[in-house]
C-alpha positions as CSV (number, residue, x, y, z in Angstrom):
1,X,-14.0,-60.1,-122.9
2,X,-12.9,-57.6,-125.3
3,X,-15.9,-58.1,-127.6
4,X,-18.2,-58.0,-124.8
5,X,-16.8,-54.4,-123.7
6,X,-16.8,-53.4,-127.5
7,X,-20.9,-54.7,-127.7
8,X,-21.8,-53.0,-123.9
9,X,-20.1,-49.7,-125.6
10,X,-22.4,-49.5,-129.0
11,X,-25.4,-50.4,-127.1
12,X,-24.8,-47.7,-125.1
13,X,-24.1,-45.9,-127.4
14,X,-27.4,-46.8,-129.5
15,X,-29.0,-46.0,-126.2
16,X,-27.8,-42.7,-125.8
17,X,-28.4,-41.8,-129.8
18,X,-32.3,-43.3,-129.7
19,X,-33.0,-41.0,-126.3
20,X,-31.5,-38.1,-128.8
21,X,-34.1,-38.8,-131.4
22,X,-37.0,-39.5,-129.3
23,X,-36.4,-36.2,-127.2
24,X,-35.8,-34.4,-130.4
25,X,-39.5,-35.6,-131.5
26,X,-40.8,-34.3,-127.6
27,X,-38.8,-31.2,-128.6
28,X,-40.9,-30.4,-132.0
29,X,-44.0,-31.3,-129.6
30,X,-42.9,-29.1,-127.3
31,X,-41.5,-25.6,-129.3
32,X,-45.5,-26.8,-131.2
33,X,-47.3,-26.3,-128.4
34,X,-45.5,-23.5,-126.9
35,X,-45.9,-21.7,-130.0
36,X,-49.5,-22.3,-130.5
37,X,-49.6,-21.3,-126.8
38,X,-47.6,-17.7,-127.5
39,X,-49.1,-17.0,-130.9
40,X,-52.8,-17.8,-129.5
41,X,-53.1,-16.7,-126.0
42,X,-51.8,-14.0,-124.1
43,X,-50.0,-15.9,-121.1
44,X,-46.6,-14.6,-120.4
45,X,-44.1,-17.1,-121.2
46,X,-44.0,-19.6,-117.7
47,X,-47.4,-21.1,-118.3
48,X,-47.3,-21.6,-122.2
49,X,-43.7,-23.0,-121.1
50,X,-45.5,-25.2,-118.5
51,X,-47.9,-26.7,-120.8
52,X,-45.4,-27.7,-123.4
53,X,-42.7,-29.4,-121.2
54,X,-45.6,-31.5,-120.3
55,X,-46.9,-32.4,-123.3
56,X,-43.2,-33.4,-124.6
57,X,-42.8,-35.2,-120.7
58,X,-45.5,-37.9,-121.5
59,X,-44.6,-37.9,-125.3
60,X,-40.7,-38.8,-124.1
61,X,-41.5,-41.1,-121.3
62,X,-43.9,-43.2,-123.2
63,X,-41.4,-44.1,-126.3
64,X,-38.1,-43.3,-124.0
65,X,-39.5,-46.5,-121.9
66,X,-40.2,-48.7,-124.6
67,X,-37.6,-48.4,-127.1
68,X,-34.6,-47.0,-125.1
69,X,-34.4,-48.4,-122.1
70,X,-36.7,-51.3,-123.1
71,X,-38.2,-51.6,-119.5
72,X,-40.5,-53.6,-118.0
73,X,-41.0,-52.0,-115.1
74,X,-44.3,-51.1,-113.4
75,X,-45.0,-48.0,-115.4
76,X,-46.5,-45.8,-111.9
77,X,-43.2,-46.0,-110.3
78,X,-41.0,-45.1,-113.5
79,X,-43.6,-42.5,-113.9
80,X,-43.1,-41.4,-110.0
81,X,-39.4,-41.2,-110.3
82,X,-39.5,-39.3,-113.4
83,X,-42.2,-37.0,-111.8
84,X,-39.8,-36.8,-109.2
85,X,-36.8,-35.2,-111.6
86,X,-39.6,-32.8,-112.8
87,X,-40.5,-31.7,-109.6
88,X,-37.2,-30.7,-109.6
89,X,-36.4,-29.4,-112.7
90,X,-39.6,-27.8,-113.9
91,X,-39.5,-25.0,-110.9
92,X,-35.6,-24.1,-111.4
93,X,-36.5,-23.7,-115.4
94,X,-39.6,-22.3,-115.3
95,X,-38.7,-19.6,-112.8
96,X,-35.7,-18.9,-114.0
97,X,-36.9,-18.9,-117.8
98,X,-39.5,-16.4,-116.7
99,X,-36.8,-14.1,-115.2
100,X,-34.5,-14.6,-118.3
101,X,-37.6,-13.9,-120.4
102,X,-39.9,-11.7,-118.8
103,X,-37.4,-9.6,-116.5
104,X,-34.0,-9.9,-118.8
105,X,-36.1,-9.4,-122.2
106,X,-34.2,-12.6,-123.6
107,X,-36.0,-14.1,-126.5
108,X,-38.3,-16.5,-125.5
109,X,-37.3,-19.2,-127.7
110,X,-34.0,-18.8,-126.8
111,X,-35.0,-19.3,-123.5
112,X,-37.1,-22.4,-124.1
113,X,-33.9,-23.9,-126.5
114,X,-31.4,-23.7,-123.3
115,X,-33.5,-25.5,-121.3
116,X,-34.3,-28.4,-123.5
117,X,-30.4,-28.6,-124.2
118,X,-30.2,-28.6,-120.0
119,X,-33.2,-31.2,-120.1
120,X,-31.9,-33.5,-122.4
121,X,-28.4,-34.0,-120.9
122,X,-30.0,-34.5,-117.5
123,X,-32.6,-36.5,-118.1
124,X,-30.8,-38.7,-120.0
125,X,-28.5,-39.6,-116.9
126,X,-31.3,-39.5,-114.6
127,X,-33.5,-41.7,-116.4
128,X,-30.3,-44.7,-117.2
129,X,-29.5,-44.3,-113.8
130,X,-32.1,-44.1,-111.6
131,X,-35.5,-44.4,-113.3
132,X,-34.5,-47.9,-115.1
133,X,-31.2,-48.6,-113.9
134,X,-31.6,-52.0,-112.7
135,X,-34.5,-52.8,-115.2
136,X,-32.7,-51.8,-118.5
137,X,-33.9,-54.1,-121.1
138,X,-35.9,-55.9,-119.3
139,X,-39.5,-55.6,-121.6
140,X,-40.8,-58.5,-124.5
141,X,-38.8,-56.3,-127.1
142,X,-35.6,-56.7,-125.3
143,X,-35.7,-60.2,-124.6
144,X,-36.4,-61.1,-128.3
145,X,-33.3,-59.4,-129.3
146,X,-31.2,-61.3,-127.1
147,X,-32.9,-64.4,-127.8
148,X,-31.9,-63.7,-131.6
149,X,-28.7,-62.8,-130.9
150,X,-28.0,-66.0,-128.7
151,X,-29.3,-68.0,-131.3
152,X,-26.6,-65.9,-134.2
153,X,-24.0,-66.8,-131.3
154,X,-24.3,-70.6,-131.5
């Protein structure tokens, strides 16, 4: 029983370090495009902000889904419940990153690095808990590894 705590707790933790490292990737894709957005256009910072959280959105959904949580399931209602987090999250941050920014004269990539570090600790929770949940690895890659490791366990 003790070994099977001890192997729940690294997988978790594994979990937890992979959705670090994939939102880190979204996180270069997103400070990318909200710099070309800045340095190219003249929008004020909410809609280059805008385009780049969703950009690094789809990005961290697409590899967060296969390889974290190793989900199979149906991809429109994962998608739904994650579009339902942002429909949540992206007004409080983009408001209140365009007040910070555009009222407070904070630096704008300040701004943008607070609420990635918000994001990522939120959506991390959001998506174990809610978005996959009951379907954690559930998809061809998860079942392969537990097949394998049945197989070591004999």
């Amino acid at each position: 029983m003790a070994d099977d705590l001890n192997r729940k707790k690294k997988k978790e933790a594994l979990r937890a370090l992979k959705f670090v490292l994939f939102s880190a990737s979204a996180g270069v894709i997103e400070i990318a495009v909200f710099t070309l957005m800045e340095r190219l256009t003249d929008f004020p910072y909410w809609p280059c902000y805008l385009l780049a959280l969703i950009c690094s959105v789809l990005w961290n959904f697409t590899f967060n889904r296969h390889f974290t949580f190793q989900s199979a399931t149906n991809v429109p209602v994962a998608m739904a419940k994650v579009a339902a987090y942002y429909c949540v999250f992206t007004p409080v941050t983009t408001i209140g990153g365009n007040y910070l920014a555009e009222t407070l004269g904070w630096n704008d990539y300040l701004v943008t690095g607070l609420n990635m570090a918000l994001n990522l600790s939120t959506e991390f929770l959001y998506q174990r808990f809610v978005v996959y949940g009951k379907s954690l690895d559930t998809n061809k890659r998860a079942q392969k590894h537990a097949d394998a490791e049945k197989t070591v366990n004999r």
